[in-house]
Every structure is written in C-alpha cells, then in structure tokens.
DOVEXBA-106407 format. One record per residue (C-alpha): x, y, z. Coordinates in nm, 3 decimals. Example, Ala and Ser with C-alpha at 12.3 -4.5 7.8 and 13.67 -1.06 7.14 Angstrom:
<vexzas>
+---------+---------+---------+
!       x !       y !       z !
+---------+---------+---------+
!   1.230 !  -0.450 !   0.780 !
!   1.367 !  -0.106 !   0.714 !
+---------+---------+---------+
</vexzas>
This chain:
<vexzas>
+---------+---------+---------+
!       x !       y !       z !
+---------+---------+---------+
!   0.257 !  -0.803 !   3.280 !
!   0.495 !  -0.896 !   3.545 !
!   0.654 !  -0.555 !   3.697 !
!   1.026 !  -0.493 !   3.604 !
!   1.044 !  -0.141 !   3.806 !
!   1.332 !   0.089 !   3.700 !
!   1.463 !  -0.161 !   3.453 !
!   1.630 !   0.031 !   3.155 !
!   1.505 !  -0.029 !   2.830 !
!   1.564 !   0.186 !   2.516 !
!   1.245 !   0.230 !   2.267 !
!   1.325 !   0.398 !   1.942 !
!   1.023 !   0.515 !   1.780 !
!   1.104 !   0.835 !   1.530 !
!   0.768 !   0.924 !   1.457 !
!   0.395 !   0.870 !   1.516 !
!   0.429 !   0.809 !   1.878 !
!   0.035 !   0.898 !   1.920 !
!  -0.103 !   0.592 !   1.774 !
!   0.130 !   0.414 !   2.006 !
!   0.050 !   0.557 !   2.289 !
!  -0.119 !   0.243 !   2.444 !
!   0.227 !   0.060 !   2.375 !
!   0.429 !   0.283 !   2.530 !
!   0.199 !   0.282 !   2.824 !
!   0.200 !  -0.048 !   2.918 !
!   0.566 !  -0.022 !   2.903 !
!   0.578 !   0.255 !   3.164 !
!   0.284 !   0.076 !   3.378 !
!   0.558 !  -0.203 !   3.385 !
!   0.749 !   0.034 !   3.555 !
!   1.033 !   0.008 !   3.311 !
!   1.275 !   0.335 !   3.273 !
!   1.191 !   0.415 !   2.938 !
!   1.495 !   0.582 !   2.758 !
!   1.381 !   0.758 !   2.420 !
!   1.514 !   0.818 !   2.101 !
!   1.287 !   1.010 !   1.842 !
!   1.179 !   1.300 !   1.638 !
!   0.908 !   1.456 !   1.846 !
!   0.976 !   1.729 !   2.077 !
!   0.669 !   1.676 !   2.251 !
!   0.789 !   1.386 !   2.434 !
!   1.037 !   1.591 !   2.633 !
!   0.799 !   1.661 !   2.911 !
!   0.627 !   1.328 !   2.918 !
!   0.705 !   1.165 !   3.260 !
!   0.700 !   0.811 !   3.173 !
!   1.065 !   0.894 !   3.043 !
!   1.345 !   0.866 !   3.217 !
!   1.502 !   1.033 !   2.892 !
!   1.437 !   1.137 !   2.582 !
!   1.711 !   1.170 !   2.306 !
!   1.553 !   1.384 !   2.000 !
!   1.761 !   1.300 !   1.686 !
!   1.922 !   1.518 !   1.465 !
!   1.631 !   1.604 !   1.180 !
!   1.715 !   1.302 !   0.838 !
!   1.923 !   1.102 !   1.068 !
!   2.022 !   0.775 !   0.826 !
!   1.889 !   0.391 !   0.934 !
!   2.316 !   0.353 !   0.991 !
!   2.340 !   0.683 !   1.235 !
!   2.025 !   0.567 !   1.403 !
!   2.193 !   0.216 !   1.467 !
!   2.457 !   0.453 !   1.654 !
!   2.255 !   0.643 !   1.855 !
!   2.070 !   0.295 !   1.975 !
!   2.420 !   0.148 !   2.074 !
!   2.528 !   0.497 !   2.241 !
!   2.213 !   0.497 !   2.442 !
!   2.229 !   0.118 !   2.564 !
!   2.577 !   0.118 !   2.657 !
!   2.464 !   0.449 !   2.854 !
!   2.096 !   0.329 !   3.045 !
!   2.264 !  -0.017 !   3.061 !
!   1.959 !  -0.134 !   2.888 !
!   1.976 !  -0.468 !   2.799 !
!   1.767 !  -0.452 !   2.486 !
!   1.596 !  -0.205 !   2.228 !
!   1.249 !  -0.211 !   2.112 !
!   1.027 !  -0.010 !   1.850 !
!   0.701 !  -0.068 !   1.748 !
!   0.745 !   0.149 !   1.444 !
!   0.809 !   0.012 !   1.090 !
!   1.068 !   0.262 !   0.954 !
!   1.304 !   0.195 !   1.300 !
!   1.298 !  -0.205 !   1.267 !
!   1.672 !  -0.252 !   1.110 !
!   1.795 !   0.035 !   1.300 !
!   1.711 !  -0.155 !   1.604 !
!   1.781 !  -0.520 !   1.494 !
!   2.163 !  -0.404 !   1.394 !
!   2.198 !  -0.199 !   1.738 !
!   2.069 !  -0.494 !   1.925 !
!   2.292 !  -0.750 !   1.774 !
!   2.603 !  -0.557 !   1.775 !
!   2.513 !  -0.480 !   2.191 !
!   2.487 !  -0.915 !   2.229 !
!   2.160 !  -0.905 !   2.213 !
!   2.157 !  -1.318 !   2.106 !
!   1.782 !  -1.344 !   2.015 !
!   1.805 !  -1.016 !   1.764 !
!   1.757 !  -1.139 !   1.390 !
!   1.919 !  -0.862 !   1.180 !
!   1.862 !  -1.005 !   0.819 !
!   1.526 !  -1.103 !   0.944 !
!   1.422 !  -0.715 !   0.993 !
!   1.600 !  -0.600 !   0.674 !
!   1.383 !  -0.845 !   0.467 !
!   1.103 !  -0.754 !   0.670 !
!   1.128 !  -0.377 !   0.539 !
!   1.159 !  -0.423 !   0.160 !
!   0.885 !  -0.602 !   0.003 !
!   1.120 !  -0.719 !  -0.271 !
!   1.306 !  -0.904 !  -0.053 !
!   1.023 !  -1.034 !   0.095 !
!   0.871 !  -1.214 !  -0.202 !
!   1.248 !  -1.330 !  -0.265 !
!   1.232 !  -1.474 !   0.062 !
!   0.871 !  -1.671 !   0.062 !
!   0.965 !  -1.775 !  -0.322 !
!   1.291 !  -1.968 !  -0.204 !
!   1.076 !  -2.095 !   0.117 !
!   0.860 !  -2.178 !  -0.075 !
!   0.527 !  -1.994 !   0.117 !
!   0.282 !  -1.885 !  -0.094 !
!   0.262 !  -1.490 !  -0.235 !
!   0.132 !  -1.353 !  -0.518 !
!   0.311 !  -1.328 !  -0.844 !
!   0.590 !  -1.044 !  -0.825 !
!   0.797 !  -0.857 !  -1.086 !
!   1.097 !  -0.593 !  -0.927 !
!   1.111 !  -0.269 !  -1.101 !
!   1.461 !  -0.082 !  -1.060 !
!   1.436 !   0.015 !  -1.464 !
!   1.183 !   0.187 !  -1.665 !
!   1.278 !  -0.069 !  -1.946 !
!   1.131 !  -0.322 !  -1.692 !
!   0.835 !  -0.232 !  -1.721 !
!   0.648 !  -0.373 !  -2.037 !
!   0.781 !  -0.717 !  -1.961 !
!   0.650 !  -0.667 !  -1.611 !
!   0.295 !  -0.589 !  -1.719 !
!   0.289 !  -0.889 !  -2.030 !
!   0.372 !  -1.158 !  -1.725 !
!   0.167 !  -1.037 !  -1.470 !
!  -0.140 !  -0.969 !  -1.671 !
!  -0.398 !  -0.701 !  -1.593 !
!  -0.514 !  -0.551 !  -1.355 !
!  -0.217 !  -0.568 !  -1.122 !
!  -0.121 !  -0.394 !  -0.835 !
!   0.175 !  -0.122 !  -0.857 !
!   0.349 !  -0.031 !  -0.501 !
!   0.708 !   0.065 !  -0.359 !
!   0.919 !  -0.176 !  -0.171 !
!   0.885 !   0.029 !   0.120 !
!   0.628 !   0.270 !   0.265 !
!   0.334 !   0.240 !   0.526 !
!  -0.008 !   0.259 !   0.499 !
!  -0.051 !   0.139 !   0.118 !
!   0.062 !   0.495 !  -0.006 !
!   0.116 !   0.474 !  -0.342 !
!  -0.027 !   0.160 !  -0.373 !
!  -0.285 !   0.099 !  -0.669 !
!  -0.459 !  -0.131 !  -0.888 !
!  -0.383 !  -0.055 !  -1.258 !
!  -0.524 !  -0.195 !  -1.593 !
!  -0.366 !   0.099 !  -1.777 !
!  -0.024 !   0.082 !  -1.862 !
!   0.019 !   0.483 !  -1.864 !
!  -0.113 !   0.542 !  -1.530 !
!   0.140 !   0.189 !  -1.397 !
!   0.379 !   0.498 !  -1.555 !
!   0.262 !   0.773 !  -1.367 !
!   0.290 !   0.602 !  -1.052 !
!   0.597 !   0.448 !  -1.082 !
!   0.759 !   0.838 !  -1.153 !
!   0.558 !   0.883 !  -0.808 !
!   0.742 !   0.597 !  -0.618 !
!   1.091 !   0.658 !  -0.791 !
!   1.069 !   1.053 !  -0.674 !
!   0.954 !   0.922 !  -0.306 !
!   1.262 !   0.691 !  -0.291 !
!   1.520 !   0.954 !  -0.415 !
!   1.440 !   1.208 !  -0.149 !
!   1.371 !   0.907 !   0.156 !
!   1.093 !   1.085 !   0.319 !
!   0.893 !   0.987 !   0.619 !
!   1.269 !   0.737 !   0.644 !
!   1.094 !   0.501 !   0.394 !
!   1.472 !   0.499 !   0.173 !
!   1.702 !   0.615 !   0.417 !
!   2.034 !   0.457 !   0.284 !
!   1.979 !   0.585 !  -0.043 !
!   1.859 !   0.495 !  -0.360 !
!   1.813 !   0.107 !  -0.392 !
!   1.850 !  -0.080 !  -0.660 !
!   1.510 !  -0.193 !  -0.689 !
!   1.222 !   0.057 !  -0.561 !
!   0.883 !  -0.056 !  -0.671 !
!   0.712 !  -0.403 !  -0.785 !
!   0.423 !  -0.504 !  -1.042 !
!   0.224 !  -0.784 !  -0.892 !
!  -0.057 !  -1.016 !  -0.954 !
!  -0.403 !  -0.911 !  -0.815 !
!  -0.532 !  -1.139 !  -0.551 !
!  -0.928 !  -1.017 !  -0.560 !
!  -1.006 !  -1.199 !  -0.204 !
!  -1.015 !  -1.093 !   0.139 !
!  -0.705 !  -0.932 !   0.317 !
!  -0.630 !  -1.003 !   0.709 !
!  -0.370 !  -0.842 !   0.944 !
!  -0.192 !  -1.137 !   1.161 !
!  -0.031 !  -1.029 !   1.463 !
!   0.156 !  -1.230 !   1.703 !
!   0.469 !  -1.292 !   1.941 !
!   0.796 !  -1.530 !   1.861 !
!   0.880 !  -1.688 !   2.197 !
!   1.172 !  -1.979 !   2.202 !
!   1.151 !  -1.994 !   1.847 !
!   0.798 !  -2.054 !   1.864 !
!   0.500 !  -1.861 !   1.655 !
!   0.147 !  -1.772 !   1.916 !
!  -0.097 !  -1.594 !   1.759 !
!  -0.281 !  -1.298 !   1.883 !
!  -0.506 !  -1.151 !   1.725 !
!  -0.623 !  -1.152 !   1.272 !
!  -0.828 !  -0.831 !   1.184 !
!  -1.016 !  -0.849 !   0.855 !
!  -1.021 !  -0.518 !   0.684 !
!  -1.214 !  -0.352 !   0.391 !
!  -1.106 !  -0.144 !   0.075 !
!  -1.338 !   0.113 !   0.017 !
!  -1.194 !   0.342 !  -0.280 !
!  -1.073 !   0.096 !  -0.535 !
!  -0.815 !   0.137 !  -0.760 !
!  -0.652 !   0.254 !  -0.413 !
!  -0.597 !   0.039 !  -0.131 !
!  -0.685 !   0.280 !   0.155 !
!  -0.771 !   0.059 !   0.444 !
!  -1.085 !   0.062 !   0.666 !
!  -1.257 !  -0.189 !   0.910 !
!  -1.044 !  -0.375 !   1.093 !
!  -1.303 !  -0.597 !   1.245 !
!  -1.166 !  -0.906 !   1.511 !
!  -1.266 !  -1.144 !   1.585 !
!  -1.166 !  -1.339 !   1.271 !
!  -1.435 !  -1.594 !   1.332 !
!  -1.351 !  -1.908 !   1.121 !
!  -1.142 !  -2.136 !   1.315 !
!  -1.032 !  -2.382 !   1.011 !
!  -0.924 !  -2.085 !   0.837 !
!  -0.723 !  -1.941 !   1.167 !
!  -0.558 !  -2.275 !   1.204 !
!  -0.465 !  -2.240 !   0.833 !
!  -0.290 !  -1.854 !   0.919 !
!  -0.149 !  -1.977 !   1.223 !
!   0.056 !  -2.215 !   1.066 !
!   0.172 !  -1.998 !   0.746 !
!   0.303 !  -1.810 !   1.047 !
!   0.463 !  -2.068 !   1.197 !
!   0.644 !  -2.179 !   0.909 !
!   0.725 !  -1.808 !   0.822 !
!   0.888 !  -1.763 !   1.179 !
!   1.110 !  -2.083 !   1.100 !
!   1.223 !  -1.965 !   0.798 !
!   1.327 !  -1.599 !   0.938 !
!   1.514 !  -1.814 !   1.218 !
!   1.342 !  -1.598 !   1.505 !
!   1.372 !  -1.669 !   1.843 !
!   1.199 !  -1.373 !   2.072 !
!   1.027 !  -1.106 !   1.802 !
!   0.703 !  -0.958 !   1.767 !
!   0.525 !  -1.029 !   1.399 !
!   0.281 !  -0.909 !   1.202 !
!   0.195 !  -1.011 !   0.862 !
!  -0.088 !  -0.934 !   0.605 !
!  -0.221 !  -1.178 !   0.398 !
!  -0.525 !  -1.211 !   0.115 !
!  -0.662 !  -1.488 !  -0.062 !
!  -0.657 !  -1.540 !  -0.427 !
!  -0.905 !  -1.670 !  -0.680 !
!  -0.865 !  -2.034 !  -0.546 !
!  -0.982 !  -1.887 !  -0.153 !
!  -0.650 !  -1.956 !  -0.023 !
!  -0.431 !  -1.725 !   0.196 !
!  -0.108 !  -1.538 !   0.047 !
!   0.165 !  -1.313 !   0.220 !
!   0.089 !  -0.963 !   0.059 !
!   0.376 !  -0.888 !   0.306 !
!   0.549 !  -0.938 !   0.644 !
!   0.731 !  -0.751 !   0.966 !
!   0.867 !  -0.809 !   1.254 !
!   0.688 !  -0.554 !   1.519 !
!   0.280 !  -0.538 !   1.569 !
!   0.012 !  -0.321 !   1.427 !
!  -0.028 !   0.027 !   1.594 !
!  -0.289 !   0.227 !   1.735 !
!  -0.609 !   0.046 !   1.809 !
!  -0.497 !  -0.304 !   1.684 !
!  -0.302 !  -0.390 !   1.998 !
!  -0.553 !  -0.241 !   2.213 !
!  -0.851 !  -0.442 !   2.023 !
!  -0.628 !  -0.776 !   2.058 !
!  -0.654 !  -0.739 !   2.420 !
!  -0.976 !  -0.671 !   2.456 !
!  -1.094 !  -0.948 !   2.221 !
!  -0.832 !  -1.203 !   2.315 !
!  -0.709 !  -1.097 !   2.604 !
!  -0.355 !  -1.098 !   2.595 !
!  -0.129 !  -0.824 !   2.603 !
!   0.165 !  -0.818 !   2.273 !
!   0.402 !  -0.577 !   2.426 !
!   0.391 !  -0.769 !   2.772 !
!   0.464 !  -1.111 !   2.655 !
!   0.726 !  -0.980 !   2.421 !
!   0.886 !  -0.805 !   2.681 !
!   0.865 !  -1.061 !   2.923 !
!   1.033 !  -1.339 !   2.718 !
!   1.304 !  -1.055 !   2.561 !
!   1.375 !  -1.035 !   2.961 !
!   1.473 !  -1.409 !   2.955 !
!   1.120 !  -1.513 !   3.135 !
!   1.011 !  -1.770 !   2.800 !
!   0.798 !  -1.969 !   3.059 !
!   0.601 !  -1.715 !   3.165 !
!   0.547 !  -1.552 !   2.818 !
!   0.443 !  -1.868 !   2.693 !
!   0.180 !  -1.906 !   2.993 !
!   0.082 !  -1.494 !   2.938 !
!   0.018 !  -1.681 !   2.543 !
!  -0.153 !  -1.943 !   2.646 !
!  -0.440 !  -1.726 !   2.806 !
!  -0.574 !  -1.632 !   2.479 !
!  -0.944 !  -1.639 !   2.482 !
!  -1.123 !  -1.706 !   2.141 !
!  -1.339 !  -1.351 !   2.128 !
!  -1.496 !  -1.222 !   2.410 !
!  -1.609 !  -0.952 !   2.261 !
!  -1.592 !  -0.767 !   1.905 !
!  -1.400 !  -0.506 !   1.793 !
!  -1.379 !  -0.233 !   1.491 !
!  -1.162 !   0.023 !   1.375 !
!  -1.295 !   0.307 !   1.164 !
!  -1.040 !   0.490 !   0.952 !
!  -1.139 !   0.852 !   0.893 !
!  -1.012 !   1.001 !   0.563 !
!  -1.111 !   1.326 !   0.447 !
!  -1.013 !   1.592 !   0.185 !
!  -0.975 !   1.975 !   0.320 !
!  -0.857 !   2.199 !   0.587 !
!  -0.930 !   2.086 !   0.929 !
!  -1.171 !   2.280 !   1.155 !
!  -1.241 !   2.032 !   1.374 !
!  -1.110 !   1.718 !   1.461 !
!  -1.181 !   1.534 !   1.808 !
!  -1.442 !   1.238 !   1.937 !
!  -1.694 !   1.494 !   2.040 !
!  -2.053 !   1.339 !   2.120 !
!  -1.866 !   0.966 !   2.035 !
!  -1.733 !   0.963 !   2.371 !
!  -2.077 !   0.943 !   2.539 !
!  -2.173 !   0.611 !   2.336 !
!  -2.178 !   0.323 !   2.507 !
!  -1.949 !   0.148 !   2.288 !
!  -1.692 !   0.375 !   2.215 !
!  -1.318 !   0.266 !   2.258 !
!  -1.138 !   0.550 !   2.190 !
!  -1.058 !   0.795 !   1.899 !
!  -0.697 !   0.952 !   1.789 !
!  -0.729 !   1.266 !   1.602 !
!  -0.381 !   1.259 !   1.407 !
!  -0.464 !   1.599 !   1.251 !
!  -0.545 !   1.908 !   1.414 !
!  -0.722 !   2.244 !   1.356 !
!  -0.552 !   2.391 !   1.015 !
!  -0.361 !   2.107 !   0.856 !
!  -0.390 !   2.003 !   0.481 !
!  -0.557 !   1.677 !   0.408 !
!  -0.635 !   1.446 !   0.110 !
!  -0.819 !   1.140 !   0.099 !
!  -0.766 !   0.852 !  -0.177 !
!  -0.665 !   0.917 !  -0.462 !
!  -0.482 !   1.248 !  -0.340 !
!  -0.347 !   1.111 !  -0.047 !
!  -0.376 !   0.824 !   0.205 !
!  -0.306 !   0.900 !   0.561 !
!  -0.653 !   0.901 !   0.794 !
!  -0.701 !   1.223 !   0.988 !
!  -0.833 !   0.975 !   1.286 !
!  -0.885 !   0.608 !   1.391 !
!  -1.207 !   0.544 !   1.580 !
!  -1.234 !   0.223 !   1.757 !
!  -1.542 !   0.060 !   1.928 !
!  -1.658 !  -0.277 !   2.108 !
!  -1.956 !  -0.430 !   2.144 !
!  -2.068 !  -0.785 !   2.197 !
!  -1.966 !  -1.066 !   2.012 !
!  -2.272 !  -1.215 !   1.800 !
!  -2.188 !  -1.490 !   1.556 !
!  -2.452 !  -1.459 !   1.405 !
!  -2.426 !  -1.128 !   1.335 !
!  -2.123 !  -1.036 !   1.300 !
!  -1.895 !  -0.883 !   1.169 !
!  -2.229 !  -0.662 !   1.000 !
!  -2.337 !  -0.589 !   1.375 !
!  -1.999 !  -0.426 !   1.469 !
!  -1.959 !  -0.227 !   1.176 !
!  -2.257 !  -0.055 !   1.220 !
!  -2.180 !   0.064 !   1.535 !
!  -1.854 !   0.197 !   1.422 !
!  -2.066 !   0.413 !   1.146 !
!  -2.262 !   0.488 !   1.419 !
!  -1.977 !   0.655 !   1.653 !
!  -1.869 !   0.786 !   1.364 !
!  -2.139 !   1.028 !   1.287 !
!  -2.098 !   1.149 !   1.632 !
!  -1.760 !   1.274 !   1.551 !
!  -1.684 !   1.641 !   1.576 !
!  -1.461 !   1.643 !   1.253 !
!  -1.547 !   1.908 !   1.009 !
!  -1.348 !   2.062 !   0.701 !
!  -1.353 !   2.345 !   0.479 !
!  -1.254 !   2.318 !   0.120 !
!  -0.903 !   2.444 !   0.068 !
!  -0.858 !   2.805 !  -0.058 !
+---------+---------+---------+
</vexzas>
C-alpha cells in the first residue's frame, strides 16, 4: 500500500477490535492518522491513534451517525471506514451526509438485515434460498407448511450464526424464535439498535451443500475478487463455523462466484466498497446467497487472503476510497491463484477459562497466529449453549492439490493440540 502519512481518516469499530487488529495495522503502517470511535477503553493508549473517541455505553446506529460526522468535520478526514458489521449503516449515512459521493447508504442498510436481503436478490433476481419473514407468531405455521422441513430458523441480524439452527420440530422453531424476539427487544451486542423492527427472524429452506465466504473490493463500480474460504459445520442442528480453508481450488466454480458477485455489486449500485458475501449450494450443486455485506471478514480471513493471494483488502480499498482507482485496480490485478494454503481453526469450548493462549503452537513451523478472545476466568459455552469461539488459530502450509484441503486441516488439528487452553467445569 502506497503511504498516505498523516492523512486523517476516521475508523469506527465499536467492538471486537482484537480480531481486527491486522486491519487496523496496515492502516497505521500506511501512516494514516487514525481517529477512533469505539467502545473499548483499551485503545486509549494505543499509539497508532491519533485519537480515540470512546462512545457513550448503548449509543443508537442514529447517534453513532453523529459522532462519525462530528469527528470528520473535526480530523478533516475525508472518509470513514469500519470493518465491523454492527457499524456499517452508521458509517454509510455519516459518509454520505459528509459528500462522501461513492458511499451507498441503502446498500449498507440492506446489507445488515437479512430480510431485506432476500427482498433484494428476489427482485434482482440472484439466486437465494427460499425465505419466509417472521414479525408474528401467527406467521409461523404457514411459514413451516411452505418451506418444508428441516429448515433453518435465524434473526435478521446478528454475527456469527448465533441463534441460527436447523429445525424439523415445530416446538423447538418456537423456542428459538422467543430466543431471537427477546435478543431484538433489548438490541444487544447493537444487533437492533433502532428498536424493535417489524420483522426480526426468517424460516428458510435448507440448502444441504457446501458454504463459502467471498470476499472482495468494489473499485469504479467494478467487483475483484480476493479471496473464497470454504468452511465446515461441525455441531449440526447449529451452524457454528469451523475451517475456513483457501484456497478455493476449482476455478469453473470461482468464475461462477465471481460473477454472482459481480452482478450483486451492480445491483447494490456500488462504486468504491469492500464486500463479502456467503454463499452455499443447494441440492442441484449450484451456489446461493445465504447472505451479503459490504465490509470483509475479520480476524485471520484478511490476513489468509494475503498470504494465499497476495493482495492486501484494506489497501486497495483505501487506495481507490482516496481517489487512486488506477492503482487499486493494478494492487487487484496482482492476485496470485494460491501460493500457499491456509486454515482457520475455531476453538469453542464449554467452562471457565484457566488458560487460554498459543502456548507450544507458536514453535510449529506452520503456525500463523492465534487470538485468544477469552481470558483467564470468563464464562463460556460452546454450541448449543452458545456460539462465540474462545480463539481463532490460523496456520499455512504448502499448497498441494492433490492433497488438499485434507493436508491443511490436519495441520490446523495439529497446532491445535499444542494450544495451552484449558477449562474447568463451572461451579
């Protein structure tokens, strides 16, 4: 990335800064002046902010907009950016209202309710699965006879398929629904912020294929594809993800993804964005948005796309946000097809943490890098208590054909039992 030393630029991310930390640090090796808006005190001693603004505790998506737009017209930043899903239409309205003329508004507020979203591919007409909106228990029944069974129950908006499921019973569809319907009337972790919506949860047809995590950059209007993870789904009826493996591998199918993207970007009407997008294919083996955003994966996925692709996300995105579309596009047009192979190991666990770090990991020869979200004494739950990993191992190896993705996987369990992450059970 092209320095742009002591250039302002705001970055709003409220929470969950750790698993951006690679992110934020090519920002500040940029040499940007990072201005900060978020949650976490801990970022008021970080040097690689020239401020940090932390936000009044249950701030609304409309005060957030504010606080962007006070701290622009203050820096003299030019732009915005997060790379966190909750702070997308915060950002997009902030942006637009500064002048910002690439900023897509609408774009981001159908990118962060799933509802919208299928409304959205349905009248474009891009392939998703079969979706009924919930908003009324009365819903329901009719919901379940025209979907059939087993479909998937989730919320319009949350992270990390919490409170996601597979269901063939209609009492437990029930049971989770009261569980997504309590989430959105209190708006915690900022999933509901403007209060209750009108419609908070959706029955939808089960696609039983494989699921893949797109990323990629929007520059002059045009979709270039980064990096496509495939992932696994170890604790059915819950969709807790694991093994993000790159690279993809299958370059008919890739050409296939990269232009659903394409036409996705058109119809969104995006000019300079980031986008990621998950989709899974159905019974006939082809693709279908499960759902869409406009920022990039977190944590290890950006870091992984670099190393396998070589090309940096935040860079080109920055660098055609700063008006430089030529050069982005060349940064894009690197890309190499997989140098090397890649896999993220998500670490759930149920219990009280003891332990939780990369202990003897570190000294194997293809570990990446771990991030220990939990520490010594919190409360965990794996699936089907709860769905947040306590850590996110990633390692690299080299890239087989032949063998993979089996080869890479192995590793990761590998690293993994080198971990120094122990529990007790709680009390």
């Amino acid at each position: 990335m092209k320095s742009y030393l002591n250039r302002p630029v705001v970055l709003v991310l409220r929470n969950y800064l750790l698993i951006r930390n690679d992110h934020i640090e090519a920002m500040f090796q940029a040499g940007l002046a990072i201005h900060l808006l978020t949650d976490e005190k801990s970022t008021l001693d970080d040097p690689r902010y020239a401020s940090v603004r932390i936000l009044a505790p249950g701030a609304s998506a409309d005060e957030l907009t504010e606080e962007i737009l006070i701290a622009l017209k203050k820096t003299g930043a030019p732009f915005a950016v997060t790379f966190y899903e909750m702070d997308i239409v915060s950002v997009g309205q902030a942006n637009a209202r500064h002048g910002v003329t690439w900023s897509r508004p609408e774009a981001d507020r159908i990118a962060r309710d799933k509802s919208l979203q299928r409304a959205h591919l349905l009248a474009h007409r891009l392939p998703t699965p079969l979706s009924i909106r919930i908003g009324d228990y009365s819903d329901i029944d009719a919901a379940m006879a025209q979907v059939g069974t087993p479909f998937v129950v989730k919320p319009t908006r949350g992270a990390g398929s919490s409170n996601v499921e597979l269901v063939d019973d209609p009492k437990r569809a029930r049971e989770l629904l009261d569980e997504i319907r309590g989430i959105a009337h209190t708006g915690a972790e900022h999933f509901y912020d403007n209060g209750f919506p009108e419609t908070w949860a959706l029955i939808e047809e089960y696609l039983p294929g494989d699921e893949i995590t797109v990323d990629g950059a929007v520059i002059d209007g045009k979709f270039v594809l980064a990096g496509i993870n495939t992932k696994s789904f170890p604790n059915p009826p819950c969709f807790e993800e694991d093994l993000y493996v790159m690279p993809f591998g299958d370059a008919e199918a890739e050409a296939n993804v990269d232009g659903l993207m394409q036409r996705l970007v058109q119809t969104l009407d995006l000019q300079t964005a980031l986008v990621n997008a998950e989709l899974r294919r159905g019974a006939d083996g082809a693709f279908r948005f499960v759902e869409f955003s406009t920022r990039i994966s977190g944590g290890h996925v950006y870091r992984n796309i670099r190393d396998v692709h070589a090309v940096d996300l935040v860079a080109i995105f920055l660098t055609a946000a700063f008006g430089d579309t030529e050069e982005a596009m060349e940064m894009a047009g690197a890309r190499h097809p997989g140098r090397v192979a890649t896999c993220i190991r998500f670490i759930y666990r149920t219990g009280v943490i003891e332990e939780n770090s990369a202990g003897y990991a570190l000294r194997h020869p293809n570990f990446r890098e771990y991030y220990a979200i939990n520490g010594r004494g919190d409360h965990v739950w794996a699936a089907p208590l709860g769905f947040e990993p306590i850590g996110l191992l990633a390692v690299r190896g080299r890239y087989d054909p032949a063998t993979h993705p089996a080869a890479i996987v192995e590793t990761a369990l590998e690293c993994e039992a080198e971990l120094n992450v122990k529990l007790r059970p709680f009390d």
